[in-house]
N, C-alpha and C positions, 0 to 999 in steps of 0.2 A: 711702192712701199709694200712689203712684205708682214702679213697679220698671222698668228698664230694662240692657241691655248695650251695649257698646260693642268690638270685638273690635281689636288695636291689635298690630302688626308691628313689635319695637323695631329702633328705624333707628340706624345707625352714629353720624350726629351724636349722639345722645342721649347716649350714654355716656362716661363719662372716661377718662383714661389706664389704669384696670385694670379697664374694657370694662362697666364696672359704668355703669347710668344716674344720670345728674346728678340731684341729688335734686329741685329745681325742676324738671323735666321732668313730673312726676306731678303741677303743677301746670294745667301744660298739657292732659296726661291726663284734671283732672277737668273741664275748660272743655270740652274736647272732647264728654265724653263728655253733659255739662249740654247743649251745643247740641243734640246727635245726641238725646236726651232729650225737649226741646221739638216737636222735629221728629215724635219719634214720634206725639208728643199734639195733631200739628196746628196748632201753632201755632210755627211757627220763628224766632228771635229776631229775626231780621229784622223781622219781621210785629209783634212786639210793640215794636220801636223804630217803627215806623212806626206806629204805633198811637198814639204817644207816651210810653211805657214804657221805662225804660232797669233796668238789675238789678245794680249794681255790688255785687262783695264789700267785704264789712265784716269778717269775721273767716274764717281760713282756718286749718287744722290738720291735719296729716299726718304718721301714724306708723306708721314703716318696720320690719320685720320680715324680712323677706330681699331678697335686691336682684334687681331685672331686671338682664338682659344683654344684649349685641344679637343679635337673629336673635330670640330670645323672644317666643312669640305672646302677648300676655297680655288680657284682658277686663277690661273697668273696669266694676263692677256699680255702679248710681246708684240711691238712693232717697229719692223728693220727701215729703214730707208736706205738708198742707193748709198752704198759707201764711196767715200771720196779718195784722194788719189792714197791716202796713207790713212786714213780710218774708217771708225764706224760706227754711228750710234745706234741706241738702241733705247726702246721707253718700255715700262712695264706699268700695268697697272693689276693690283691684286684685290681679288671682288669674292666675298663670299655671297652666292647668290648672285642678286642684283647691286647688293650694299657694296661702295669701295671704301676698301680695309687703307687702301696704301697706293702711291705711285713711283715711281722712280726710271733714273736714266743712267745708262754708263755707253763710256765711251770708250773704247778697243783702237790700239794701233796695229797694224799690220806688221811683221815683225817676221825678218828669217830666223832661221836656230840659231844663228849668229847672237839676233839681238840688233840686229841692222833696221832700222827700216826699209818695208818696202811695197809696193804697190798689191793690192787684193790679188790671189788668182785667177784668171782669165774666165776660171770654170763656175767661181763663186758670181762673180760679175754677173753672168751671162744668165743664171741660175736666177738671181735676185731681179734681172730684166725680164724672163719668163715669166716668174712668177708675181710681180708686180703690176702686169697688164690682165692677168686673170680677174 
């Protein structure tokens, strides 16, 4: 399993009328944080579209516990597990501080430009086995 952070400044769009963030906003948060993720491990989604690999969500789940506000510095902690032969999940938990704001999961199929399914690449794999045993 593969752990990473992501540290995130809530910006005034984000919020609604009583300053509180828009609940879809921590959808964003875990995209973000997924990209920043890749990146750490070397391999940036760019790199795996260009590869021919595309990672579209299939299921996505997030449950809210106390709310961000604006001006709130808050961290979105992300952790990969080994993907299996055609996906991938992924957990997020988001914490300002120590306090947890929110959790959630989604889950990625493996996908050529087609739109085929298809097995991880070989580079991602191998990347998520290095990095997992650290």
């Amino acid at each position: 399993m593969i752990q990473s952070k992501t540290d995130i400044r809530v910006r005034y769009e984000e919020t609604d009328k009583m300053g509180i963030v828009y609940h879809a906003k921590y959808l964003i948060w875990f995209e973000v944080a997924r990209i920043d993720l890749l990146d750490q491990i070397g391999y940036p989604y760019v790199k795996l579209e260009e590869d021919g690999h595309f990672l579209p969500v299939l299921e996505v789940e997030a449950n809210f516990r106390k709310p961000a506000k604006f001006d709130d510095f808050i961290t979105i902690f992300v952790e990969l597990s080994q993907p299996s032969i055609l996906k991938m999940k992924i957990c997020y938990k988001v914490k300002r501080g120590e306090e947890l704001l929110a959790t959630g999961k989604t889950k990625h199929a493996f996908v050529s430009s087609e739109g085929r399914p298809v097995r991880p690449p070989e580079k991602l794999v191998n990347l998520i086995e290095k990095y997992s045993q650290q």
